[in-house]
C-alpha positions in Angstrom: 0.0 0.0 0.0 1.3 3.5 -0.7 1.1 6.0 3.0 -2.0 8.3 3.0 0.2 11.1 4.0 3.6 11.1 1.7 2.4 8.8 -0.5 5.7 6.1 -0.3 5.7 2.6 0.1 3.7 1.8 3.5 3.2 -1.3 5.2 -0.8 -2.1 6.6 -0.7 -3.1 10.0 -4.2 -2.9 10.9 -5.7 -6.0 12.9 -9.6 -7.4 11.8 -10.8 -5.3 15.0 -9.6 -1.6 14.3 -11.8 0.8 12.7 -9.7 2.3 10.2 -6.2 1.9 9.1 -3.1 1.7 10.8 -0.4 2.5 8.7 4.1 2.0 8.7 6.0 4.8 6.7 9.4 4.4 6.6 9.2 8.5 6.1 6.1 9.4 8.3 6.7 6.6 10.9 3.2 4.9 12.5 0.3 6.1 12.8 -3.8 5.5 12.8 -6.3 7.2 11.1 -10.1 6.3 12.1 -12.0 5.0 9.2 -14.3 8.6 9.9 -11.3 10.5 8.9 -9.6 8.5 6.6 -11.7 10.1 3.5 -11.2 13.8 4.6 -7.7 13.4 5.2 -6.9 12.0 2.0 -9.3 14.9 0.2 -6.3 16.8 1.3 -3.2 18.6 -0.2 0.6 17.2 0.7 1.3 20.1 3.2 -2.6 19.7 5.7 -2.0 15.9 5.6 1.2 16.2 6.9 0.3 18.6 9.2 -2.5 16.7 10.4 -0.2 14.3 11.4 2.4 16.4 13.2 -0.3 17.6 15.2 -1.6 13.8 16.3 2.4 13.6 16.5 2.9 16.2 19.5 -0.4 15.5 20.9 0.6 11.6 21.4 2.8 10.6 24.9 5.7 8.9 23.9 5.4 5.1 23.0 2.3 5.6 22.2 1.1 5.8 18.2 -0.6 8.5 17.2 -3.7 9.0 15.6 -5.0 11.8 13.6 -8.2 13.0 14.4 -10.7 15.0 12.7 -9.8 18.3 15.2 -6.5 17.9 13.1 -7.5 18.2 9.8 
């Protein structure tokens, strides 16, 4: 799969019980987007989707994976 947010080579490491898609970007790292964002995020350009994800970055203690939410986009 290519990553939602750079658009590389991204693995898809979601299990059968997560609603959405967790995602492993060499460039952008891992992260999970909730199936009710997925669609709006992708709707956006290069720079919001990566800036969606810094935010979910900074807002996420470490060891933990972030996950962009809609009050990101």
């Amino acid at each position: 799969m290519n990553c939602p947010i750079c658009g590389a080579e991204a693995m898809n490491e979601t299990p059968g019980d997560f609603d959405g898609l967790i995602v492993e970007c060499k460039h952008c790292g891992e992260y999970e987007i909730p199936d009710d964002v997925l669609n709006s995020l992708i709707r956006l350009d290069f720079d919001a989707r990566k800036a969606a994800l810094e935010k979910a970055k900074s807002q996420t203690r470490a060891g933990a994976r972030a996950s962009i939410e809609r009050a990101y986009l």
